[in-house]
C-alpha positions as CSV (number, residue, x, y, z in Angstrom):
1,X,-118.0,203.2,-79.0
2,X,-120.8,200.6,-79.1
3,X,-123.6,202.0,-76.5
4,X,-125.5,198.4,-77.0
5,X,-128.0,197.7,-73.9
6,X,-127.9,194.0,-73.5
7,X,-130.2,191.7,-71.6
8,X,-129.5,188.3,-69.9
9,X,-131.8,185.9,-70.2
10,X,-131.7,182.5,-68.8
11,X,-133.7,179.5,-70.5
12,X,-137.6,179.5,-69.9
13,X,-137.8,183.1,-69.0
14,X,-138.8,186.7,-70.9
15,X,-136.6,189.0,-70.4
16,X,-138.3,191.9,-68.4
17,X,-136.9,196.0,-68.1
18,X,-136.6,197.8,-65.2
19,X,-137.6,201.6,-65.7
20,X,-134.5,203.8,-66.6
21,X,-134.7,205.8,-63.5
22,X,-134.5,203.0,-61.2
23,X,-131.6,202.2,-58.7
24,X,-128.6,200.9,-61.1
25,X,-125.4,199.1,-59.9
26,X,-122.2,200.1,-62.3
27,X,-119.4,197.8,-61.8
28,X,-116.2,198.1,-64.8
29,X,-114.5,195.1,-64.7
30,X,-112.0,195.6,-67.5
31,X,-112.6,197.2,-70.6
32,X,-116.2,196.5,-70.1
33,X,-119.0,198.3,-67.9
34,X,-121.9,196.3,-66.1
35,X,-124.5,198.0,-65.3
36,X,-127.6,196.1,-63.0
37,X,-130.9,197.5,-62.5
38,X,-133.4,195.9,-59.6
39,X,-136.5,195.1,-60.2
40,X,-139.1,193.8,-57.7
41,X,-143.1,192.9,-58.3
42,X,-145.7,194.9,-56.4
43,X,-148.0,191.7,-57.1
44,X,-145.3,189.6,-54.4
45,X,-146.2,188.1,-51.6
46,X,-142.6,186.9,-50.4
47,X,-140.4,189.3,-49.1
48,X,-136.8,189.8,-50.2
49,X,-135.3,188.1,-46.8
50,X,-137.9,185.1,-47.2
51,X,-136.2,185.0,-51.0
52,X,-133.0,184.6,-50.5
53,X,-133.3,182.0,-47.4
54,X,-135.1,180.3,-50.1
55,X,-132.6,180.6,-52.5
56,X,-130.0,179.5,-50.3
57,X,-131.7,176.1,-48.9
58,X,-132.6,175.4,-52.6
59,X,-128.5,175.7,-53.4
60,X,-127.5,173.6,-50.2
61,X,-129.7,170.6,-51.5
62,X,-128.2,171.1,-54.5
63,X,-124.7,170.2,-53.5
């Protein structure tokens, strides 16, 4: 079985690692096993609420 540890990567960005004991979320879908790990910046100065309202107005302008 192919134990391959792949990393998305969208366009512009380096991919970055999160440490092998952080928090992981496994999800099999299939034949195939997702595994996420979270990573957040101790240099941030936005917090993870202020994020995602962020996120969100920037997908609603979008439409």
């Amino acid at each position: 079985m192919n134990k391959e540890t792949r990393t998305m990567q969208t366009a512009g960005t380096t991919p970055a690692r999160a440490p092998e004991d952080a928090p992981a979320l496994v999800k099999k879908i299939g034949k195939t096993t997702y595994k996420v790990r979270v990573h957040f910046s101790n240099t941030s100065t936005e917090t993870m609420s202020d994020k995602i309202k962020r996120m969100l107005k920037n997908e609603i302008q979008q439409m």
